[in-house]
ZAMARGU-4260 file (C-alpha; in steps of 0.2 Angstrom, whole numbers, plus 5000, padded with zeros to 4 digits):
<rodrens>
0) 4939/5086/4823 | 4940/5094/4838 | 4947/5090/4855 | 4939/5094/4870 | 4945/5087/4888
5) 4935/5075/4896 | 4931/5079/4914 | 4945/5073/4926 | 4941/5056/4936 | 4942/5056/4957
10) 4957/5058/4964 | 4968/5041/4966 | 4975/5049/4980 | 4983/5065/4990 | 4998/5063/4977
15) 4983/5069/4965 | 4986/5088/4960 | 4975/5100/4954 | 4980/5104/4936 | 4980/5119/4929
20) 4962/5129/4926 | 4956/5127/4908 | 4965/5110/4904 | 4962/5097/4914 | 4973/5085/4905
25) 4963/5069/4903 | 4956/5063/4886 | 4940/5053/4884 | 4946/5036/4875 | 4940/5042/4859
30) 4950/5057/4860 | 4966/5048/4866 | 4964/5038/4850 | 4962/5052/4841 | 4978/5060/4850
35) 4990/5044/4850 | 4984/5040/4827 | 4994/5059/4828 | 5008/5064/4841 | 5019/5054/4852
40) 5015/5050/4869 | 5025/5052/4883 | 5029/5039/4897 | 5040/5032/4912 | 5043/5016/4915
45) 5052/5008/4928 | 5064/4993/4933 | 5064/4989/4951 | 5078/4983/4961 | 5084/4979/4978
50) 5099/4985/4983 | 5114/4974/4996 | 5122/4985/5008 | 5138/4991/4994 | 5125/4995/4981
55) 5124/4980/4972 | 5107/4975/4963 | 5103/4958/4970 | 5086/4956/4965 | 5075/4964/4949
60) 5057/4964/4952 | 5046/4960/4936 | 5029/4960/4933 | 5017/4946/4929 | 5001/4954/4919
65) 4987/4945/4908 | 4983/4951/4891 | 4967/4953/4886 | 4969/4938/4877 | 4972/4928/4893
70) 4992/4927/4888 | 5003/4927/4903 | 5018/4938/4902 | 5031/4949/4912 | 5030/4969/4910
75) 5041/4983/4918 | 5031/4996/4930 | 5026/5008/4915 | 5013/5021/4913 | 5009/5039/4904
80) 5016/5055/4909 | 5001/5068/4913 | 4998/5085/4906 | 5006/5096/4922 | 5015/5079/4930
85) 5034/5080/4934 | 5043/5066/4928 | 5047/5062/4948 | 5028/5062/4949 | 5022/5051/4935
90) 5039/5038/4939 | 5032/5039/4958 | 5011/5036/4954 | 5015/5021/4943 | 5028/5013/4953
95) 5014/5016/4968 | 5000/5010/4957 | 5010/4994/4953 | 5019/4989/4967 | 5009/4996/4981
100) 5011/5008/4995 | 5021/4999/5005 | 5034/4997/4990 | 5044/5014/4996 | 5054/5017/4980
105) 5070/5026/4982 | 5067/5039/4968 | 5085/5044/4960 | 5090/5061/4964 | 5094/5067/4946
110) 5081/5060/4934 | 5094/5055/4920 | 5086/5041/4912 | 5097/5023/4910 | 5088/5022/4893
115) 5075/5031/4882 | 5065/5019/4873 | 5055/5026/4857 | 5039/5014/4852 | 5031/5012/4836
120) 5016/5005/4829 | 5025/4998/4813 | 5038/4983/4817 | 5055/4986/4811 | 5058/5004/4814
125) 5066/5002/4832 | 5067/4985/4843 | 5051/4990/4852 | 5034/4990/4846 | 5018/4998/4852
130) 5001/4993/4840 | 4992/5009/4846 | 5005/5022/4846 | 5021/5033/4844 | 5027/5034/4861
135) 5044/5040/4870 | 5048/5030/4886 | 5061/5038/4899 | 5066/5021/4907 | 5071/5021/4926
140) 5081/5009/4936 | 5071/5012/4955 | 5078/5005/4972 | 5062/4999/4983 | 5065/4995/5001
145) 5048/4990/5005 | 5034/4976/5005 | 5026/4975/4986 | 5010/4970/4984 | 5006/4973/4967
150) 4989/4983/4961 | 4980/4988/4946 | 4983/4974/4933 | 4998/4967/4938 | 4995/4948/4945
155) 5012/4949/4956 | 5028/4954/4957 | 5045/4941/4954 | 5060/4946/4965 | 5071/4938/4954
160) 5093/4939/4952 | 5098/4947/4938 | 5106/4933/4928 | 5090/4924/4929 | 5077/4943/4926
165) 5091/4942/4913 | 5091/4923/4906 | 5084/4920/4886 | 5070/4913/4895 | 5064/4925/4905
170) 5068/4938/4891 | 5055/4930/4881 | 5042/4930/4892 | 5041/4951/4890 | 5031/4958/4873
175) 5037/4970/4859 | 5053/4973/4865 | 5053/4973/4882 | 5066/4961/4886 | 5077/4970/4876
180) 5074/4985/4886 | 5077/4977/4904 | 5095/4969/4897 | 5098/4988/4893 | 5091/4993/4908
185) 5100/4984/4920 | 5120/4984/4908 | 5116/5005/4911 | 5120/5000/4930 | 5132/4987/4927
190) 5123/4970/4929
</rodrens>
């Protein structure tokens, strides 16, 4: 088989870069199938917290999406990693896309991850599980000074503190893994 790029879809905004001439770095879905049965997939994903005047986190915003089969359940900002996208990029368009504009992230100055999570699609090879794919996940914990009003799929947005984002309960609200990755998350900075 071989893979063509599909063409590129409207700019989502002035963020939107040209990428470079000859690859324009989006796959049809058939060829993103075909791509993710054979090589890791890059993403970021992203924890976001609000800060009190010394630094402290005193609030972790989670997200409240629907599966597809109607399942309500809590996910961290998270999203691919485009061909000719900076990490600051990507980290910056999905926490745009899910929180909103207003959200004003407070993007870390050195983009040293507080976890790498690896996904795969067979249970039992690392905590967290992806059905359609291999795929490497540079985990961020983001500041956000702003109003969040969330967008693309997410329902809302739950400022909560981080014993409860934290609590077996809400732990087991998150899917294949996720949970896990928030407690690892958040112990990276100390809560």
């Amino acid at each position: 088989m071989t893979i063509d790029t599909a063409e590129l879809p409207d700019p989502e905004g002035p963020e939107d870069r040209p990428t470079p001439p000859g690859n324009p770095g989006w796959l049809s879905d058939d060829e993103l199938s075909f791509v993710r049965g054979r090589m890791p997939i890059m993403y970021v994903e992203a924890v976001p917290v609000r800060l009190d005047g010394l630094g402290q986190v005193v609030e972790v915003g989670l997200l409240l999406r629907s599966t597809p089969e109607g399942v309500m359940q809590r996910s961290l900002v998270s999203g691919r990693v485009r061909y000719g996208e900076t990490l600051r990029e990507a980290l910056f368009r999905h926490l745009e896309n899910d929180l909103g504009p207003m959200a004003f992230p407070q993007m870390p100055a050195a983009l040293v991850p507080a976890q790498v999570a690896e996904y795969f699609p067979m249970p039992g090879i690392s905590p967290f599980v992806d059905d359609r794919q291999h795929a490497v996940s540079l985990v961020y914990v983001v500041p956000v000074t702003g109003t969040c009003n969330p967008r693309q799929d997410a329902l809302e947005v739950t400022w909560m503190a981080p014993d409860e984002a934290m609590s077996p309960a809400t732990l087991d609200e998150f899917s294949n893994g996720r949970g896990a990755l928030l407690r690892q998350a958040l112990a990276s900075i100390s809560c």
